[in-house]
TORGUSE-603683 format. One record per residue (C-alpha): y, x negated, z; residue in one letter; residue number from 1. Coordinates in nm, 3 decimals. Example, Ala and Ser with C-alpha at 12.3 -4.5 7.8 and 13.67 -1.06 7.14 Angstrom:
2
(rec (-0.450,-1.230,0.780),"A",1),
(rec (-0.106,-1.367,0.714),"S",2),
//
This chain:
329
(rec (-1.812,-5.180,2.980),"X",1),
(rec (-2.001,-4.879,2.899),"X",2),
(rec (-2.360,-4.844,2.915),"X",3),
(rec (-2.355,-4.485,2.773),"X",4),
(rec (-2.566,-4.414,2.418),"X",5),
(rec (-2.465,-4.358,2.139),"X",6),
(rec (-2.552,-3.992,2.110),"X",7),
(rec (-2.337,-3.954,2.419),"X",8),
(rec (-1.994,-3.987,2.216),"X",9),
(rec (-1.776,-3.752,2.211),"X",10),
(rec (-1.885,-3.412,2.112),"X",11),
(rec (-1.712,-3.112,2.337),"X",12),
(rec (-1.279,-3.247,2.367),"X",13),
(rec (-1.222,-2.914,2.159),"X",14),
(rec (-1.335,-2.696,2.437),"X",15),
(rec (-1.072,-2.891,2.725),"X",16),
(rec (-1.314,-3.148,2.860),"X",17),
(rec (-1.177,-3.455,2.960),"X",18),
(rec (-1.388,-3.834,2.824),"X",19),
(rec (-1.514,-3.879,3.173),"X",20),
(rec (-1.563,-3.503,3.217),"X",21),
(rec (-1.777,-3.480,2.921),"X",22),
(rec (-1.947,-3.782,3.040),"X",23),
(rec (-2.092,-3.640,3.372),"X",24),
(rec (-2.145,-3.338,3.200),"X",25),
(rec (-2.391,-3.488,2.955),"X",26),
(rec (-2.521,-3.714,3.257),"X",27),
(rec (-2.621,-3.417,3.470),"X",28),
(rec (-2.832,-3.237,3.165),"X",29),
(rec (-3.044,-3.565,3.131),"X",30),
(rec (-3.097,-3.596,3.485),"X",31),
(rec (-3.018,-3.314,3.677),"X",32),
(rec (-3.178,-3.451,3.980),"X",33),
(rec (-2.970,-3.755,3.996),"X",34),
(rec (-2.773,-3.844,4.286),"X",35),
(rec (-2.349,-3.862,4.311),"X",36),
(rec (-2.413,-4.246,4.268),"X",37),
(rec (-2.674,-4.254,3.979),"X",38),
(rec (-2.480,-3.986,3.808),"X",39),
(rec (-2.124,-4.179,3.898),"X",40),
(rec (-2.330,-4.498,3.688),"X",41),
(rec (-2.465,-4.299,3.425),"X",42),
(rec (-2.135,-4.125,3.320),"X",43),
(rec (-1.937,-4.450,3.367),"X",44),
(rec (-1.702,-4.285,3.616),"X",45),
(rec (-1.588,-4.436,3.935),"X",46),
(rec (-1.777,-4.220,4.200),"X",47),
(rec (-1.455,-4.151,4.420),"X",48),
(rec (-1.350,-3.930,4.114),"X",49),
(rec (-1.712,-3.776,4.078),"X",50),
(rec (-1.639,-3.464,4.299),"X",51),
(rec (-1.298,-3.368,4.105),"X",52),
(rec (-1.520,-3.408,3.784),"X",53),
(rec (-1.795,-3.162,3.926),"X",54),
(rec (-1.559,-2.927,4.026),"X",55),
(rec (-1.368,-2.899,3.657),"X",56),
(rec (-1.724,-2.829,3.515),"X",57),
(rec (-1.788,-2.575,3.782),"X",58),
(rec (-1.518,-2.399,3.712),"X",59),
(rec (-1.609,-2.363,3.392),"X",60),
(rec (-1.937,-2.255,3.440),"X",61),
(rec (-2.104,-2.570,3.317),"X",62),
(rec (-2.296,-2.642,3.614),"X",63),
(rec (-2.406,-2.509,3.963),"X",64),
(rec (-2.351,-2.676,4.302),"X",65),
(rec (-2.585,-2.677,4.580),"X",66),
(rec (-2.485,-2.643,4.921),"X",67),
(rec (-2.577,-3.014,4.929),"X",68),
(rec (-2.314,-3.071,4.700),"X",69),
(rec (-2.597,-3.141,4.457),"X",70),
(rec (-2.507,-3.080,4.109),"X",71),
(rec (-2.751,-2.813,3.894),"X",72),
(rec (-2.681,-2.752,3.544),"X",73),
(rec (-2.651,-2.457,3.383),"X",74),
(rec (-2.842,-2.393,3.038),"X",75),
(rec (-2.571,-2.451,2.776),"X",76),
(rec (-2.694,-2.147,2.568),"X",77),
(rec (-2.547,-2.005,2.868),"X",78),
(rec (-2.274,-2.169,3.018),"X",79),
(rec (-2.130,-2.298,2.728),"X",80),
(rec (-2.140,-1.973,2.516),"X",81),
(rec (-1.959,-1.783,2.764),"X",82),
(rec (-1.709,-2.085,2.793),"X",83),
(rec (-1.636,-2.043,2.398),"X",84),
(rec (-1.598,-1.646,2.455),"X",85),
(rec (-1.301,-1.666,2.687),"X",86),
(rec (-1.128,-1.954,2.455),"X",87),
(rec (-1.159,-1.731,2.183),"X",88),
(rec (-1.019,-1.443,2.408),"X",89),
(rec (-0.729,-1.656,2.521),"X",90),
(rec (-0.676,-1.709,2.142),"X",91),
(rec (-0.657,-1.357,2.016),"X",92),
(rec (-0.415,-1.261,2.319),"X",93),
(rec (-0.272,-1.593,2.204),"X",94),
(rec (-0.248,-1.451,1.814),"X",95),
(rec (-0.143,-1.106,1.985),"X",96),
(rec (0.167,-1.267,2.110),"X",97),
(rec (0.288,-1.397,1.837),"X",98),
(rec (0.494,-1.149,1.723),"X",99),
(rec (0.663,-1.125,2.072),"X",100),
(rec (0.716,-1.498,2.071),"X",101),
(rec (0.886,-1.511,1.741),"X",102),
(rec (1.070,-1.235,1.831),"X",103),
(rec (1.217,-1.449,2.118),"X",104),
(rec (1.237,-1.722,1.900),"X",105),
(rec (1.503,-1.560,1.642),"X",106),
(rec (1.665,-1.459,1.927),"X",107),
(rec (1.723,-1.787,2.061),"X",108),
(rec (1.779,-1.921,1.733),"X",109),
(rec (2.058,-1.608,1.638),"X",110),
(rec (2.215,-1.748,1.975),"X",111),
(rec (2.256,-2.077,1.855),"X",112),
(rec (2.403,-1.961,1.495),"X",113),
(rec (2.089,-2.149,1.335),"X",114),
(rec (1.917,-1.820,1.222),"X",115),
(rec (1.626,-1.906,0.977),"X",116),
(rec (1.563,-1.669,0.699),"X",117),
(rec (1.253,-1.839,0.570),"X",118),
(rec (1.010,-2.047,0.708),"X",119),
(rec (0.727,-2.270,0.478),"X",120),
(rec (0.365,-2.257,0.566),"X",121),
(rec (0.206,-2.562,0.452),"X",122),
(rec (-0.142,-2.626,0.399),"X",123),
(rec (-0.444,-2.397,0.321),"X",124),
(rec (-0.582,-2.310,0.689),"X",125),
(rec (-0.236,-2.267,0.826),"X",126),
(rec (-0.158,-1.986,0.571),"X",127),
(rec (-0.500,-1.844,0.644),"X",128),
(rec (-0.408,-1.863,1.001),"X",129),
(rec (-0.097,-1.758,0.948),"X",130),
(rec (-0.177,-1.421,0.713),"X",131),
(rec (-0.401,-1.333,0.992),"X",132),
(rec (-0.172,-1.345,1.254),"X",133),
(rec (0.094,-1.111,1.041),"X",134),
(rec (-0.187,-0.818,0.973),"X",135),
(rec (-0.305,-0.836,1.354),"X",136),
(rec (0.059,-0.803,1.499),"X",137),
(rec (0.118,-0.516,1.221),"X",138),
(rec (0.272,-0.240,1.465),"X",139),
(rec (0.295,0.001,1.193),"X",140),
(rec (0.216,-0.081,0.846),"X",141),
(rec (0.053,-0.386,0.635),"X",142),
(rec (0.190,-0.361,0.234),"X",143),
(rec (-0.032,-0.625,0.017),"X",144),
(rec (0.028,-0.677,-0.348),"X",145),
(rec (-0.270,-0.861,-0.458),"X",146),
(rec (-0.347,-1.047,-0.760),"X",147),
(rec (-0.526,-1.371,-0.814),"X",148),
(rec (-0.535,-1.660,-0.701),"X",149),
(rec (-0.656,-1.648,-0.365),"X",150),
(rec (-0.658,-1.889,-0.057),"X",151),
(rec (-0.972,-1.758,0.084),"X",152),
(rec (-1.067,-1.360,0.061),"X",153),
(rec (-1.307,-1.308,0.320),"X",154),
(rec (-1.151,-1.439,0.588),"X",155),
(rec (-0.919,-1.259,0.648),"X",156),
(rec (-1.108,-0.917,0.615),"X",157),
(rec (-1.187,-0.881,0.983),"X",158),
(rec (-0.802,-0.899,1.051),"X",159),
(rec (-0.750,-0.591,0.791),"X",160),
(rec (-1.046,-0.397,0.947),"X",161),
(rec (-0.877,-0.446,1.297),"X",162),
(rec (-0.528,-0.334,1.159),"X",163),
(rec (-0.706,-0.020,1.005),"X",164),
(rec (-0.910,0.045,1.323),"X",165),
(rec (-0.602,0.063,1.570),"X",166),
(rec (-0.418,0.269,1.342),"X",167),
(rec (-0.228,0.060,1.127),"X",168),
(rec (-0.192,0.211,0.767),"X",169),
(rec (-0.255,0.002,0.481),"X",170),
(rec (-0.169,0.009,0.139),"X",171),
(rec (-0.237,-0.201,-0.108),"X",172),
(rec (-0.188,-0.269,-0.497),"X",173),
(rec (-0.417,-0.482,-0.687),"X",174),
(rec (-0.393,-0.610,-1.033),"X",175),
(rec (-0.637,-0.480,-1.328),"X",176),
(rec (-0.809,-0.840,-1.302),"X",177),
(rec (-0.920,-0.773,-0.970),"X",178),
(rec (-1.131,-0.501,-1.047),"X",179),
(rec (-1.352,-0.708,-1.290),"X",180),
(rec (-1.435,-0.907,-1.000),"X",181),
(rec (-1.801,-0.787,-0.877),"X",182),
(rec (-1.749,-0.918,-0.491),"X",183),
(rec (-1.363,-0.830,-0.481),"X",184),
(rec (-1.423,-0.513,-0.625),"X",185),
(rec (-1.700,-0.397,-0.384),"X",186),
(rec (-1.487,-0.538,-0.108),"X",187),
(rec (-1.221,-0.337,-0.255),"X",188),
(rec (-1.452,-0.033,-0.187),"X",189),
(rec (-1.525,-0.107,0.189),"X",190),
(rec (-1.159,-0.139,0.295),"X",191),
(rec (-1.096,0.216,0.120),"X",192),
(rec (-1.410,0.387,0.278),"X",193),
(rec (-1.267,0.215,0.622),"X",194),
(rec (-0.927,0.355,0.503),"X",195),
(rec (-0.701,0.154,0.338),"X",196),
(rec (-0.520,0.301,0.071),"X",197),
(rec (-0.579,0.097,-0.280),"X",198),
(rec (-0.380,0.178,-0.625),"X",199),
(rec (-0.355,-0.043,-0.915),"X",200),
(rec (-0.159,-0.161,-1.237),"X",201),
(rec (-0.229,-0.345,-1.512),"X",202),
(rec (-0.031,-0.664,-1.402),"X",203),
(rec (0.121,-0.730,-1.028),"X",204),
(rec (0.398,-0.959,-1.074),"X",205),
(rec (0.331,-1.191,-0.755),"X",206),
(rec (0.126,-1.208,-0.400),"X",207),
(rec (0.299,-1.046,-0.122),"X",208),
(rec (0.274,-0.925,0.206),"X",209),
(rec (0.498,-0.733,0.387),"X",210),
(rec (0.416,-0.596,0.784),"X",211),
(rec (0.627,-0.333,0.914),"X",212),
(rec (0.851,-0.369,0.666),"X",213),
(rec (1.044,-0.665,0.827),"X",214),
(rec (0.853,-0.978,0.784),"X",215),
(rec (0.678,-1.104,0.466),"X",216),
(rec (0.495,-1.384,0.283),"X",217),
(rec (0.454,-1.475,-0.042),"X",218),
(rec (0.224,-1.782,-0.191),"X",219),
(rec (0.410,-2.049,-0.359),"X",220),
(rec (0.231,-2.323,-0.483),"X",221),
(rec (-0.123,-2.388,-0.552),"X",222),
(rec (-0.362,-2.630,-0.541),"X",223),
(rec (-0.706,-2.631,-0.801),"X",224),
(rec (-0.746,-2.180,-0.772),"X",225),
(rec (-0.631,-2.128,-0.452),"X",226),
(rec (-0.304,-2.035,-0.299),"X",227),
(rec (-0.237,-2.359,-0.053),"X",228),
(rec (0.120,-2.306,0.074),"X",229),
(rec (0.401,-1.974,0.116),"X",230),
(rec (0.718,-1.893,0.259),"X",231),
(rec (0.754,-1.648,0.548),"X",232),
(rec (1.059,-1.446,0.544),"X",233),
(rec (1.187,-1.350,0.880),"X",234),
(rec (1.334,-0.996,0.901),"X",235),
(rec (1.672,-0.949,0.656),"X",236),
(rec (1.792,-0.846,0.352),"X",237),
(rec (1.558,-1.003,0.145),"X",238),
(rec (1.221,-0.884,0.377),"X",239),
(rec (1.421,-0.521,0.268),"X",240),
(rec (1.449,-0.634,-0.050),"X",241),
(rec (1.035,-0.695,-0.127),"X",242),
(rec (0.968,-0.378,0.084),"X",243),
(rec (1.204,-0.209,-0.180),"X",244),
(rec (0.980,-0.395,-0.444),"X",245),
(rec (0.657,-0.304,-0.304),"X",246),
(rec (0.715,0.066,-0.248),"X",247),
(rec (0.882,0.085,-0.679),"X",248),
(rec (0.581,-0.074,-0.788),"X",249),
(rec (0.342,0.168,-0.545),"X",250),
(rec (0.528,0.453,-0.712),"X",251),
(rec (0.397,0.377,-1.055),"X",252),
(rec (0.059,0.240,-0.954),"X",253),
(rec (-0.290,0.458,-0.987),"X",254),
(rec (-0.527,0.566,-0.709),"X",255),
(rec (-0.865,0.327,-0.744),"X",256),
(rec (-1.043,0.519,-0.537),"X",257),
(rec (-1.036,0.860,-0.362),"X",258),
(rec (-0.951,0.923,-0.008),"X",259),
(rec (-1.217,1.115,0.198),"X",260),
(rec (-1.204,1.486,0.161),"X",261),
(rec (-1.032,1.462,-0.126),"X",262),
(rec (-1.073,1.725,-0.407),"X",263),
(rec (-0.929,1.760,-0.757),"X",264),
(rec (-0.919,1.939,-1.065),"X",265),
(rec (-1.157,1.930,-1.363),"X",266),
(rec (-1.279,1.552,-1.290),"X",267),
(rec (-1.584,1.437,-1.113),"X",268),
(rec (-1.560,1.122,-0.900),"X",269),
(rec (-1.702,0.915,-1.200),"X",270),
(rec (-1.442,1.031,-1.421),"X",271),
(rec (-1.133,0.970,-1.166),"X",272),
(rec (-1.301,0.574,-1.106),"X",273),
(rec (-1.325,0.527,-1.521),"X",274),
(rec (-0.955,0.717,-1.613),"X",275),
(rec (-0.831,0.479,-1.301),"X",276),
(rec (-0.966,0.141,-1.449),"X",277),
(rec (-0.838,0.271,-1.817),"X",278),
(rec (-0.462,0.266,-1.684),"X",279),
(rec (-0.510,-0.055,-1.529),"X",280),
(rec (-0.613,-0.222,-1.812),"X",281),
(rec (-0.985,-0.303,-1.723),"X",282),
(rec (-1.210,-0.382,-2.048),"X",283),
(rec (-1.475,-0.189,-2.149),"X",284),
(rec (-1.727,-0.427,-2.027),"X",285),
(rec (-1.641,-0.473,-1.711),"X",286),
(rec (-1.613,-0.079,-1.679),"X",287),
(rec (-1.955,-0.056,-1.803),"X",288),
(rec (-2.119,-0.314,-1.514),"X",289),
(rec (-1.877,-0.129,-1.226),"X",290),
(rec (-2.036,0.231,-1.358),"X",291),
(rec (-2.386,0.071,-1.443),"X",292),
(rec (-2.381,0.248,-1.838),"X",293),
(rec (-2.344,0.102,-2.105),"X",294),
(rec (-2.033,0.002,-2.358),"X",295),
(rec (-2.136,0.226,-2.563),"X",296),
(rec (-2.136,0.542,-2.321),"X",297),
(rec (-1.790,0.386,-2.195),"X",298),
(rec (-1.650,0.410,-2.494),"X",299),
(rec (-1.798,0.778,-2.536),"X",300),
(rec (-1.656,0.941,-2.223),"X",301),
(rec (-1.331,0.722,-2.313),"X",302),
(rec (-1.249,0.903,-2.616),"X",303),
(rec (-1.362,1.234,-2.439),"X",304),
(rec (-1.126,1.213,-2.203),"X",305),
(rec (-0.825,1.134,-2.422),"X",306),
(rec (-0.879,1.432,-2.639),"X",307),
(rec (-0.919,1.653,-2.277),"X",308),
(rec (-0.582,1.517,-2.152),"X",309),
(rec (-0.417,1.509,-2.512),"X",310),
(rec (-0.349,1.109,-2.459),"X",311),
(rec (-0.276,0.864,-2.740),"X",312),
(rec (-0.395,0.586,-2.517),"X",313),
(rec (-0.621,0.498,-2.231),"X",314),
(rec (-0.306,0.414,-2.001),"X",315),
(rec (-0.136,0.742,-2.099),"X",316),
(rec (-0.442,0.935,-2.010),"X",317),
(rec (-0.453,0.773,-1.659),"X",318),
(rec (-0.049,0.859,-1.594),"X",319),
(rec (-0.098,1.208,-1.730),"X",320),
(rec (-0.425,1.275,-1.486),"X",321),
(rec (-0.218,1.147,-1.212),"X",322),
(rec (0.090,1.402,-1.303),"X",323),
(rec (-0.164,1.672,-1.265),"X",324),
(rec (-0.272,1.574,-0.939),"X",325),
(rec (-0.624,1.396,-1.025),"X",326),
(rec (-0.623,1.092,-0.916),"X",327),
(rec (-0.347,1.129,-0.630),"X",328),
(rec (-0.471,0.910,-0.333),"X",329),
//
């Protein structure tokens, strides 16, 4: 039977450590002087299979042998921190290869005359995991249409600012309901400055996702306000189909925000952000906290603008500043 506390349970199986492993780990931090046979005790291990054990955690940088054969530990802050960098290096290659893998996979499967179109993703972290994967192994292109619900915003980000950073273009439309959010909407603003390209409508029919134009997910069901389950459609017809859908509804849509460099006619930045929210619906209010003035002033330069662009309505006036090249993005 085990002598070994209760603080020694357990703790470190999700970084590849065996029971016993863990065991004379945790042994040789309490007592790093202790001998093969005190240690062997301690860690409940039969001392024959002590210098296999020592070895594994040497290998992993977990401890330090003398030339004794004398086990030293090494500080965890240390050891064990560079342990969990090269698992999580292994994992991104991992993630990297996806693409490859389910390349291979269809392959196989096209062989076989079992084909899948579609493929379910069940289960809020697996579509996280899973949405990640798609924008990381984008080759060319990542197309979001983005309305609420979501499954979980920010995390996902750093996958979008790696697409963008090794070249990937993306586009994305979000609905007019987005842009009353405070946090979406200033998040909204950093993946344009780091150069996504963002237009909006009104209303955005459903969540999608399309990479290179041949694989694509869209949310199914939910569960409370979040997005907890989607089908993945392998490349076909029907990933051509949403691409088709994707690049209609970016035809109609309205610049948010303007690309760097950018210049225009007769409209100052503030006036391209308000005549962009008008078209896609956003109310007054929330115009007034995005612009910091108040409803009144909104509703001011609101009516100014109409008469300048000769629009009977705010969504008019948008469309007709976009025909003349003011808000093109």
């Amino acid at each position: 039977m085990s002598t070994m506390p209760r603080s020694w349970q357990r703790l470190l199986d999700g970084v590849g450590l065996t029971a016993a492993a863990e065991r004379v780990y945790r042994a040789i931090l309490a007592d790093p002087r202790a001998s093969p046979a005190t240690l062997a005790e301690a860690a409940a291990v039969d001392a024959a299979a002590l210098p296999e054990l020592c070895e594994l955690l040497r290998g992993l940088g977990l401890i330090d042998t003398e030339d004794d054969g004398t086990a030293r530990p090494v500080d965890p802050r240390i050891g064990m921190s560079a342990l969990l960098r090269r698992q999580q290096d292994g994992i991104e290659r991992a993630v990297a290869a996806v693409t490859d893998l389910t390349d291979d996979f269809l392959d196989g499967q096209t062989r076989i005359g079992a084909s899948p179109l579609t493929e379910l993703v069940r289960g809020r972290h697996h579509l996280e995991t899973t949405i990640r994967a798609l924008i990381t192994s984008a080759r060319s292109e990542v197309a979001v249409l983005d309305t609420p619900p979501y499954a979980a915003a920010n995390s996902i980000e750093p996958a979008e600012e790696f697409s963008l950073e090794s070249g990937v273009s993306n586009r994305a439309i979000y609905a007019a309901e987005v842009l009353e959010n405070p946090e979406l909407y200033d998040n909204i603003r950093k993946m344009t400055a780091a150069g996504e390209q963002a237009r909006m409508l009104p209303e955005v029919p459903l969540k999608l996702l399309v990479v290179d134009g041949s694989r694509a997910l869209l949310p199914i069901t939910l569960e409370g306000d979040v997005s907890n389950s989607a089908v993945l459609v392998h490349p076909s017809a029907l990933t051509t189909a949403l691409t088709a859908l994707f690049e209609a509804l970016w035809a109609k849509a309205l610049p948010i925000f303007d690309p760097v460099g950018a210049t225009h006619g007769p409209l100052d930045p503030e006036e391209r952000e308000l005549l962009g929210m008008l078209a896609s619906g956003v109310k007054d209010e929330a115009i007034a906290r995005r612009l910091g003035i108040s409803n009144r002033t909104v509703s001011r330069r609101v009516n100014r603008l109409l008469e300048r662009l000769g629009a009977a309505n705010r969504f008019q006036a948008g469309l007709q500043a976009a025909r003349q090249g003011w808000l093109e993005g």
